[in-house]
N, C-alpha and C positions, 0 to 999 in steps of 0.2 A: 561808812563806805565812801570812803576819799576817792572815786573814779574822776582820771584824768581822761582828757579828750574829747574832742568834736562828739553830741550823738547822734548816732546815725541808727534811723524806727526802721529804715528801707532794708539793712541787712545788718544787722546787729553782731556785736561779736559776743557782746552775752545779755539771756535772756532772762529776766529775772520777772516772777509771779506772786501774789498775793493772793490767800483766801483767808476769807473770815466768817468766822464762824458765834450764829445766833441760836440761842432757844428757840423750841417753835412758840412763834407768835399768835397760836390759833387758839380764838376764843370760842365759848358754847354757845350752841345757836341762840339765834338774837339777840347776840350781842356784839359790840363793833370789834375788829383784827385790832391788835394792836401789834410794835412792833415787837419781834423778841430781843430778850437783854445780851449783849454783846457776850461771849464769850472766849472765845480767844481767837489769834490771828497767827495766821501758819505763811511762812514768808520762805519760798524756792527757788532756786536756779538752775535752768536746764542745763543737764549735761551732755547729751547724747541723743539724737533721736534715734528709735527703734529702727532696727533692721529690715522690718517687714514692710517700712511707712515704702519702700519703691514697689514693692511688688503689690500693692491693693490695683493700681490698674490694670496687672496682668490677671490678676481675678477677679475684675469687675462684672457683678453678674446677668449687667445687662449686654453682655460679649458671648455668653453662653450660647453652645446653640440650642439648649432644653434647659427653663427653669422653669419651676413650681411656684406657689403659694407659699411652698417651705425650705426655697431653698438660702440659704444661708448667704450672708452680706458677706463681701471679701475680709472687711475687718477681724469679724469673729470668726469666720473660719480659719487666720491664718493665728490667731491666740489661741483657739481649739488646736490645731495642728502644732504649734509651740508646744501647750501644755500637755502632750503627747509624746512628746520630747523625738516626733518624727525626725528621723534619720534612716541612712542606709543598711539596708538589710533588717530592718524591726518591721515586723508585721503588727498591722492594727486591725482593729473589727469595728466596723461600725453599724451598730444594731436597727439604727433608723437611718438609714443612708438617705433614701428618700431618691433629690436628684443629684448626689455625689458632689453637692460644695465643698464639703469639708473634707469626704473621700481626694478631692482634686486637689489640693492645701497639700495635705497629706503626703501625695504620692509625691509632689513638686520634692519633695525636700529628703527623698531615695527611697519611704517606707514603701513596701507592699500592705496593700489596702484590700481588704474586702469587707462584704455587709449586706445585710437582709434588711427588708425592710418587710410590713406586712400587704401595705397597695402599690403590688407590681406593675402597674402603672406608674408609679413614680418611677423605678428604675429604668421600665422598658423605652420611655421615652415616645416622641413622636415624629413620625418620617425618618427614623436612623434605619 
């Protein structure tokens, strides 16, 4: 990997990753961890980042004006709504809506959404 030029960590023009990968090293009780035996080494270069990486602070869930115990982190709901393959004019159900993160994901990206959940409470909200 003959790369010429200055480098620069502050904004890179390419980013390149290491993982490696061990056995598990766990031993049976009472006896000491030891480490596990190397197994092989996976060496990447990003290409691209994800599309969705601007919009997590538009659905950051402490901006909500109602969330739950269940409701759903920006990240996962916008992979949930990906794997959905949300677009315009496809209708989606969502069986556990709860308090609509992922209903919300969803609809951003043109589907019509709807969903039952079983504690109407969760959907009805509070002071709407």
């Amino acid at each position: 990997m003959d790369f010429l030029g200055k480098i620069e960590m502050k904004n890179p023009e390419v980013t390149l990753t290491v993982f490696e990968e061990y056995e598990s090293g766990q031993a049976p009780d009472g006896e000491l961890h030891k480490d596990g035996e190397f197994t092989q080494v996976y060496f990447g270069r990003l290409v691209v980042h994800g599309t969705a990486c601007s919009l997590m602070g538009t659905f950051d869930i402490k901006k909500c004006q109602y969330f739950g115990n269940t409701s759903m982190e920006a990240e996962i709901s916008l992979l949930m709504a990906n794997q959905t393959l949300a677009s315009p004019g496809k209708l989606i159900y969502d069986p556990f809506i709860g308090t609509g993160s992922m209903a919300y994901t969803t609809a951003y990206f043109g589907a019509f959404v709807y969903g039952s959940d079983i504690n109407r409470r969760q959907m009805r909200g509070k002071g709407m």
